[in-house]
N, C-alpha and C positions, 0 to 999 in steps of 0.2 A: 783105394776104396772111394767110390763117390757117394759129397755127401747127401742131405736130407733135399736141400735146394737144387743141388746140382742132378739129383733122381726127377724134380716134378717138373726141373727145368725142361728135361728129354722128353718128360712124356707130353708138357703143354707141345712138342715138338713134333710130337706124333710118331715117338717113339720111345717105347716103351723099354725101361731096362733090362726085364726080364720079358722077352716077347715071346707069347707064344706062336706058334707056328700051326701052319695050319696050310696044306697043299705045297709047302716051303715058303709063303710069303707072309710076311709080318704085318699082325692085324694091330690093329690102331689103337689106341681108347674111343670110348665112345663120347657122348658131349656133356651123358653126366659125370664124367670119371675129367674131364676136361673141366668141368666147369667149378670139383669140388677140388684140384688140385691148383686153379687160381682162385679161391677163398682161402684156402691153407695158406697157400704164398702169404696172399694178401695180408692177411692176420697175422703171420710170423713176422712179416717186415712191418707192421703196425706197432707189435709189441715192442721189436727191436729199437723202433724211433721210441717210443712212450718211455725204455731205459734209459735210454742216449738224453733223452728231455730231463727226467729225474736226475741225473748225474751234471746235466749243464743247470740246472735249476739251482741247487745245490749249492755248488760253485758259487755261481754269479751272487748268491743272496750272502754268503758271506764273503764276496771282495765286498758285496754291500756297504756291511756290517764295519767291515775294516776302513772304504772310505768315510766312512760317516763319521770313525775313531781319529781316523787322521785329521781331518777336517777340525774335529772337535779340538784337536790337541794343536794345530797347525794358529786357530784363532785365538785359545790361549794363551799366546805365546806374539802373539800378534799386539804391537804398541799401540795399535786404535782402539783397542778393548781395554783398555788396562788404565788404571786412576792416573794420575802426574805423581802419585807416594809410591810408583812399583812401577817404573820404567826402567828402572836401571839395567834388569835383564831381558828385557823383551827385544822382537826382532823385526825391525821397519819393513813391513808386506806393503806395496803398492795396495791401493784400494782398489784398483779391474780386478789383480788375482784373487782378492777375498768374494768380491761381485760376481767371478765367475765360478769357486770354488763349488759351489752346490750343482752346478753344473753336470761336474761327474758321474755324483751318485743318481743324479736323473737319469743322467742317461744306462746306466744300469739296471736301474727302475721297467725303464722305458723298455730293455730288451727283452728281461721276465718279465711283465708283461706281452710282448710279442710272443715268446714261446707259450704263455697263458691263456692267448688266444688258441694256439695252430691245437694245445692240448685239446681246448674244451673242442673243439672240430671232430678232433681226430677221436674222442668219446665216442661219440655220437655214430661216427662211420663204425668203429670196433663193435660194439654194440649189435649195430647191422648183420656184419660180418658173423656176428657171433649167434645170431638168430637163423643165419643161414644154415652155419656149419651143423647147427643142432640137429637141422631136417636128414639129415646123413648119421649121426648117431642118437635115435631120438630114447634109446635106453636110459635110462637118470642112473647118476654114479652110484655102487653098491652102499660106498660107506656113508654118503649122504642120505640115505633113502630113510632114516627116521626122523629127517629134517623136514623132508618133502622130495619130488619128484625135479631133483635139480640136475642137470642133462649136462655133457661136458660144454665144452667154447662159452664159460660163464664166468670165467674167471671175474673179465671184466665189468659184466653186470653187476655183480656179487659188493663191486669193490664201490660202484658207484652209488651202491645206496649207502654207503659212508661217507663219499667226498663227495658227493653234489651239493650245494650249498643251496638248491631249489627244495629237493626233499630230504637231505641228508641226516645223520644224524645230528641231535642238538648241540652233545657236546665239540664234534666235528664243526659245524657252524659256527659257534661261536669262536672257537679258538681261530680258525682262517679268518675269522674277521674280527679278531683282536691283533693276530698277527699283520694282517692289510693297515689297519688301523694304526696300529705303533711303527709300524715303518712309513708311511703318508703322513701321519700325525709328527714323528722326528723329523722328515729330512722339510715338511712345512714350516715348522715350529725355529728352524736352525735357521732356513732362508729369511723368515719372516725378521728375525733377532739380527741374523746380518745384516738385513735391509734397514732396518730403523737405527742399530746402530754406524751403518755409514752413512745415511743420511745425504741431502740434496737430490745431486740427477742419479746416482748411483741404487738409492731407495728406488727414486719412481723406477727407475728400469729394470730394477729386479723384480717391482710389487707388480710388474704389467706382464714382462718377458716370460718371468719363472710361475704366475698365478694361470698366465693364459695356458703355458705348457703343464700344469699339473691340475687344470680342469680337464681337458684333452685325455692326461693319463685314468683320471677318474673315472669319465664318463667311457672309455675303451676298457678298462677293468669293471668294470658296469655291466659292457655287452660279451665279457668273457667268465662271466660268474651269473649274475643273477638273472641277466638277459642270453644267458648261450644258447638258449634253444631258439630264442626270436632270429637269433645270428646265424643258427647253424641253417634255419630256413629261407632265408635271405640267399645265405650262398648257394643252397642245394638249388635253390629255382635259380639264381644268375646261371650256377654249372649246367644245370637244365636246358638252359636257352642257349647256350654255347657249344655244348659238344660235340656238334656235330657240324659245328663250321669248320670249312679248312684252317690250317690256321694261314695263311698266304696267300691265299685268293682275294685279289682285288684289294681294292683302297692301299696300294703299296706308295707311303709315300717316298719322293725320289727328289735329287736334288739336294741340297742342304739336311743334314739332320736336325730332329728334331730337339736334341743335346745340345747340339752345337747352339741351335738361334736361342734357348731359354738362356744360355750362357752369356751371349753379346747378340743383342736382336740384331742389331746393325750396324756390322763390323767396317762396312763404305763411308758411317757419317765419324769417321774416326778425327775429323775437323775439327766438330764442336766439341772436343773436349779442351780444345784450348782456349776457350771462350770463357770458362770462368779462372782459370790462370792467369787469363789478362787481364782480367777486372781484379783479380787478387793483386797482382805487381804495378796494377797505372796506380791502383788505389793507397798501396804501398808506397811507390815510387812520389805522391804528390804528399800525402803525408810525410815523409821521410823517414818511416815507420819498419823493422824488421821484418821477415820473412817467417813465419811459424810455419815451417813445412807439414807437422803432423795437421794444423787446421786444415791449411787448402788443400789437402790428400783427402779428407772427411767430406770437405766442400764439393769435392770434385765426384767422389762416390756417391755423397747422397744425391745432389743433383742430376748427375749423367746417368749413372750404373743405376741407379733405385727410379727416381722419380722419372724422369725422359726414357728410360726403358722401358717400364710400366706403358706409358705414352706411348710409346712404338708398339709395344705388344697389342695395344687396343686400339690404335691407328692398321696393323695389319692383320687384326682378324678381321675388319670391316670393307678392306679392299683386299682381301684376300683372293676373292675369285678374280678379280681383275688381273692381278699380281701371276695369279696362274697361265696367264693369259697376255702376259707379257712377252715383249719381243725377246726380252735379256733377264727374263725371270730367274735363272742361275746364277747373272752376275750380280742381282740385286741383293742375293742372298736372302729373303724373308723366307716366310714358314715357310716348309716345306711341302712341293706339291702333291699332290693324290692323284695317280694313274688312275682311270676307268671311271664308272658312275656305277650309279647303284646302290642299294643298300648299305651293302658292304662298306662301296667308300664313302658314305655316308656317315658311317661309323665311324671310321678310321678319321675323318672329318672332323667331326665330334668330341673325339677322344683329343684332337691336340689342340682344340679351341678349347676345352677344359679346361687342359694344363697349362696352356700359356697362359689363360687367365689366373689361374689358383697363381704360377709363379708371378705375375703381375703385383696380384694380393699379397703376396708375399713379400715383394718387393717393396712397396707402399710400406708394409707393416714393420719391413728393418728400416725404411727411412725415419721412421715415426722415434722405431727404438734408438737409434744413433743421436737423432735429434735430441731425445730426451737424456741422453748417456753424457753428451758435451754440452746442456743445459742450454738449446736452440731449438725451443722445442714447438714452439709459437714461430718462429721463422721455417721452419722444418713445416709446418700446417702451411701456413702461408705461400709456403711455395707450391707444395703441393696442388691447394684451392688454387693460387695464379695459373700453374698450368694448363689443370685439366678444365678449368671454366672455359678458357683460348681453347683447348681441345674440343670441349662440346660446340664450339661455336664453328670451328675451320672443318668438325666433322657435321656439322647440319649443314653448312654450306658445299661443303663438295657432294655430298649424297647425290648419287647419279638421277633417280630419281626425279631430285626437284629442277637438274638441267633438261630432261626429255619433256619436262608439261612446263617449261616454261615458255615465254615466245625468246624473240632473238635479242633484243635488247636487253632484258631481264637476264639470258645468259649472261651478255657482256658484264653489266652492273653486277651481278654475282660472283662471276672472275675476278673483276678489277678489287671485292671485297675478297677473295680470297688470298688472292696477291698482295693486298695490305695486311692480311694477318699472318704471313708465313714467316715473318721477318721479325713477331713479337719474343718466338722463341731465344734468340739470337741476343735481343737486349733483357730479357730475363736471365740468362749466364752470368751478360755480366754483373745486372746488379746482383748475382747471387755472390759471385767473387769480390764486388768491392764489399756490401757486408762482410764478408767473411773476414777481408780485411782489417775490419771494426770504421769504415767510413759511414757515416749518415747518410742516407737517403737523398737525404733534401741538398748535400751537398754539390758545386757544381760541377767537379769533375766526375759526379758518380752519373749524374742527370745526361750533363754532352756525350759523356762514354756512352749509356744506354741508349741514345737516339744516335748516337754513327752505329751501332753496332745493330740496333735496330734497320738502319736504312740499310747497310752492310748484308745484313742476309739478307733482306728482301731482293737483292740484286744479288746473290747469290743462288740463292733459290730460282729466279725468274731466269737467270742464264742455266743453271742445271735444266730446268724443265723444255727450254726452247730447243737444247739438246735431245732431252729425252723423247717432245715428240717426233722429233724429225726419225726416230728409230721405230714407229709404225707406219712409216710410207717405204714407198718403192717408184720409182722412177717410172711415170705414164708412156715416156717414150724415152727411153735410153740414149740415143742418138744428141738430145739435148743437154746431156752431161758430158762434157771434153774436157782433157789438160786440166782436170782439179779445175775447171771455173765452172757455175752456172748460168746460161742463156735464161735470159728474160723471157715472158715467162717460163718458166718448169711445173710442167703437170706433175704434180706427185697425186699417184692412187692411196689414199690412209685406210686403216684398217678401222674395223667400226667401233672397236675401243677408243680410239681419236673422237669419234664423235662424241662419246660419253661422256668423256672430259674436257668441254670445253674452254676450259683453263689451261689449258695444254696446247688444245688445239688453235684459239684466239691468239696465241704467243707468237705460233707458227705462221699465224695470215702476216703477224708483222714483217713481216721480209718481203719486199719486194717483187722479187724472180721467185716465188713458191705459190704456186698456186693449188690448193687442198681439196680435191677432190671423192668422194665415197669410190672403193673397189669396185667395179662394176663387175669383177667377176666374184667378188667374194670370197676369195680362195686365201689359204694361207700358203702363199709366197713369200721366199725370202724378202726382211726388209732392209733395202741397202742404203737407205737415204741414211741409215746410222754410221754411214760409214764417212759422211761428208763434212765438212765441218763449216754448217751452215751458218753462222757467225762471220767467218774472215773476210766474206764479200762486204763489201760497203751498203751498210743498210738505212732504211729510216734512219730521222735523229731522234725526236721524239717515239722513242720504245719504252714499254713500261723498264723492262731493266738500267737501258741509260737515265732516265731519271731518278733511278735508284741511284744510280752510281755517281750523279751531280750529288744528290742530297749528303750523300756517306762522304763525299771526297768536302764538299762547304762546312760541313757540320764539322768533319774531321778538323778543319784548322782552325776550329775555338775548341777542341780539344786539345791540341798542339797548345793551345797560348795554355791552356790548364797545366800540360806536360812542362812545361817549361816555367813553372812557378813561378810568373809573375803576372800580376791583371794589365796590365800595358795601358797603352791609348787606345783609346776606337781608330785613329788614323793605322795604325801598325796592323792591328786586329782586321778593320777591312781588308788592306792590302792582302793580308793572306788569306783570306778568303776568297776574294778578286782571282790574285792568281790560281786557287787553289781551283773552284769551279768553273774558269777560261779553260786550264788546262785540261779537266776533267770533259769538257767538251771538248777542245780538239781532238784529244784521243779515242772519245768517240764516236769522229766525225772523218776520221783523216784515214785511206786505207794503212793496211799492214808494215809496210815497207817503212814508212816516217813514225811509224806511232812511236817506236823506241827514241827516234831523236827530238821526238817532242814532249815526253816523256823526261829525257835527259835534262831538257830547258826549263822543264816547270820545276822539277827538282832544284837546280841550281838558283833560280829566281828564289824559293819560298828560302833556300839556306841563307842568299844574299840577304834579303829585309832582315830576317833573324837573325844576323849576325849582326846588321847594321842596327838593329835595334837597343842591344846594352851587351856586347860581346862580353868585355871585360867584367860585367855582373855574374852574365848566368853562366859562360864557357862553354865548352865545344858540344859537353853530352848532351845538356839542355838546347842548344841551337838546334844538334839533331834531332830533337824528339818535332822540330816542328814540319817536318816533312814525312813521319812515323805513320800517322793515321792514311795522308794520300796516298804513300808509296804502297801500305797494304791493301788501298780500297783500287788502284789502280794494275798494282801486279796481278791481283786473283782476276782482274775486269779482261787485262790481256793472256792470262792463260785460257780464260772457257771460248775469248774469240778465235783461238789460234787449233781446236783440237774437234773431235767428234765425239757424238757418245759412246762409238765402241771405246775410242782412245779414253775418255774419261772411264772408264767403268774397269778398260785395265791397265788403269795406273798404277797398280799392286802391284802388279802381276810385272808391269815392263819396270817398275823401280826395281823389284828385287831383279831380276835379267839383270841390270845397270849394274846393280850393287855387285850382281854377282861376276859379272866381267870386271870391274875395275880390280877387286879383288883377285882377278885371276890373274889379272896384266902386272899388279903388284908380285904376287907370287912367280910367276914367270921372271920379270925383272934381277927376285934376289936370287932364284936357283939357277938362272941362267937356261938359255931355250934349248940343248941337249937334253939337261936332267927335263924340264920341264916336257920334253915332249916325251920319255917315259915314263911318267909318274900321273900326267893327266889322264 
């Protein structure tokens, strides 16, 4: 037997279960018999959710009841509540689990409330519904008929002048909002008594975390009670304006999800996250001070993951369109792009510039709470403010804008100031790490660390980008690229984003054999100059990056004399500085071939003076720390000379290949190459 749903299902189908006949062909319903058999539906699967609600309602409001008993009995029982005359049976609760304890029941709170909402919605639509079905039987039921002329599909009407809390009845009203009340009024009343009684950072981060989140629930049980009808008209005009867009037509973003980048905006600069682990351990290591692994895991979150992601997120919504419009926009990984133009994806636009932001804010807002949870809460603002002030400053100066109306000098002197602020990022980690450390500020391995590591990105930075522009040209005439070398000059055609960014593009005049020309066809042709690794030729000496890399590699060796815990002479002190910025220019000055063996010599020289300095004082680990700063500002100098920007961009991608052969060659090895060649 089919049932009640499974009959209107046939007939929305255009066939009728019992069909009459007529010439032998089966006549249809019509569109009123169609149109009051999806109202029936409609309303029967309405009422069916409205039980399904009342039954999870239910539910949820006494596990409420039950965590809120737990909780009560859990802190009872708890030694931070309890006098010094009644400890003997209490039971040591860490203070997070009490701090997070009310947690729970919010979030219980928080889901009735969400079914609270979808209810008052779905009122509103039944109701509808119920005024439709009426026009189909508009006879008023017999045994109501000395009540008045009340017609059937009224259930729901019927029910709403009881529970609506706009016009409901009185006593109905009051008691839902003594009920709302004693449950928002306990589980506030509970956090509020936890908070003041754990007191310090644990207080403020409940009084801020748990007050922000139960204003939130307020003012949303607000819009689902006494404002539901302002809400239900809000959505009815959004549904309005909506329905009859496809849903997948245009603005499809492609590339990178949208998931993925609010998770890790940019999974490429996975570098600086060891920037403030080293200002944690140099600052450690000259102290002579332990390692507090849960601090600089917090150091490393709030600064990297919260604060510098926030930072990226709003460094790439405002190069967003450029970023589109990149040669390597896939491997850069930022937001993701939007196929087509138009409204649509204009919208679609729209919608993930929201979200990054909100998660931004968000972001900001857990650094704020962490800060204040580990009692750094004032260093937590401060970094913050450091930041984004360097942010607002490196974003008004790259704004493409003031590059096109400026003349040509005015570019350069804008460059060369963008170029000295990229590198502030860099020495801000670390002094985030030596804090954290608990080093002073003003101390002076915390000062020489932050101006090498300062000087250190900005020559990092400046070799990334001299890379990056060579990947919007294309060879003017091919014939002048042979054998992996460039002929003097090399037309390269650049694309007119090159122009845009003349920080980018100023980098690129520095070479020699490149000569930067606009596309004179305009076309988007493959760009293969990224495939060159315009670096390994012997270039200028004075480049902004080589004098980045003298300054990181001199500065480095009165970091070394720090690393090495002891203030020395100025005679010893010089010397390694001498050798350190000699060498630092040979390498790069001298081509490819020699750079490793003169590399190998400076090395050996800065170990000789340090050892010849008080060997038997400081011994062997401290001799080596004084060649630690050059070798690092030196090694990273000869990798960016040695590769391309495709090569840099997939060094993920060819490490894991690497990883993944040695390990095969390992496994090969112990199965022995039979087995191995059936099993791979």
């Amino acid at each position: 037997m089919r049932s009640g749903l499974f009959q209107r299902s046939l007939r929305l189908l255009g066939r009728d279960v019992n069909p009459r006949e007529s010439d032998g062909n089966l006549k249809p319903p019509s569109d009123e018999e169609r149109r009051f058999d999806v109202l029936a539906l409609d309303y029967e699967m309405a009422r069916e959710d409205e039980r399904t609600f009342a039954n999870i309602q239910v539910a949820v409001a006494s596990i409420t009841v039950i965590l809120l008993g737990a909780i009560a009995a859990i802190v009872s029982d708890a030694c931070a509540f309890r006098s010094l005359k009644d400890k003997e049976n209490c039971k040591e609760i860490p203070d997070i689990f009490l701090a997070g304890a009310p947690a729970i029941p919010l979030a219980t709170l928080a889901f009735v409330q969400l079914l609270g909402m979808v209810a008052a919605l779905r009122s509103y639509y039944i109701r509808a519904v119920e005024n439709e079905l009426r026009k189909y039987a508009p006879s008023p039921l017999t045994d109501l008929a000395a009540v008045g002329p009340i017609g059937p599909a009224s259930y729901h009407g019927l029910i709403t002048e009881v529970t609506t809390l706009r016009r409901g009845r009185a006593g109905y009203r009051v008691l839902a909002t003594m009920i709302m009340l004693v449950a928002l009024g306990v589980f506030g009343g509970l956090t509020v008594w936890l908070a003041v009684h754990l007191g310090g950072a644990y207080r403020n981060a409940m009084l801020i975390g748990y007050g922000a989140a139960f204003l939130v629930l307020i003012a949303d049980v607000g819009g689902a009670t006494f404002g539901a009808r302002f809400t239900f008209f809000q959505v009815a005009h959004s549904y309005r304006e909506r329905r009859n867009r496809p849903l997948l037509n245009g603005g499809v973003p492609t590339g990178r999800s949208l998931t993925s980048y609010l998770l890790l905006p940019r999974p490429e600069d996975w570098i600086k996250w060891f920037f403030v682990p080293g200002g944690y351990f140099v600052a450690a290591w000259s102290t002579k001070g332990t390692v507090n692994w849960g601090t600089l895991t917090l150091a490393v979150v709030i600064t990297e993951y919260l604060v510098y992601s926030a930072r990226y997120q709003w460094n790439d919504i405002r190069g967003w369109m450029d970023d589109e419009k990149h040669p390597h926009s896939a491997a850069r990984l930022r937001l993701p792009s939007v196929e087509n133009e138009g409204p649509r994806a204009n919208r679609q636009r729209r919608t993930i510039v929201t979200v990054s932001s909100i998660i931004a804010l968000l972001r900001l807002l857990a650094a704020v709470f962490l800060g204040v949870a580990i009692g750094r809460s004032s260093a937590t603002l401060g970094l913050m403010a450091l930041v984004f002030i360097i942010g607002i400053l490196y974003e008004s100066l790259r704004t493409a804008e003031a590059f096109e109306k400026a003349p040509g000098m005015m570019k350069a002197s804008t460059a060369g100031l963008i170029w000295a602020v990229v590198g502030t990022g860099y020495g801000i980690r670390y002094l985030a790490g030596a804090y954290a450390a608990g080093a002073a500020l003003s101390n002076s391995i915390t000062i020489t660390g932050a101006v090498f590591t300062y000087f250190f990105g900005v020559m990092f930075v400046l070799l990334t980008w001299v890379l990056e522009a060579s990947s919007y040209c294309r060879l003017g005439t091919p014939a002048q690229h042979a054998d992996g070398r460039l002929q003097q000059p090399a037309c390269w055609y650049a694309a007119d984003q090159l122009f845009r960014k003349p920080h980018l593009r100023l980098l690129l005049t520095r070479l020699p054999w490149v000569e930067v020309r606009p596309d004179p066809y305009k076309r988007n042709l493959p760009r293969n100059c990224g495939t060159v690794p315009v670096l390994k030729e012997h270039s200028r000496l004075l480049t902004p990056w080589n004098l980045a890399y003298w300054a990181a590699c001199l500065v480095g060796e009165w970091l070394a004399v720090d690393l090495m815990r002891n203030s020395g002479g100025t005679d010893e002190v010089a010397w390694l500085a001498v050798i350190g910025l000699v060498g630092a220019v040979a390498v790069s000055h001298i081509r490819h071939p020699v750079r490793l063996m003169v590399t190998g010599i400076c090395i050996i020289a800065l170990l000789w003076v340090a050892a010849a300095w008080d060997n038997s004082r400081f011994g062997l680990p401290s001799v080596a720390m004084s060649v630690i700063p050059w070798g690092l500002a030196t090694a990273t100098y000869m990798v960016f000379r040695n590769q391309s920007y495709d090569a840099l961009k997939n060094f993920p991608k060819d490490l894991r290949q690497l990883v993944g052969k040695l390990g095969q060659s390992v496994v090969k090895a112990i199965v022995g190459t039979d087995t191995w060649q059936k099993i791979r």
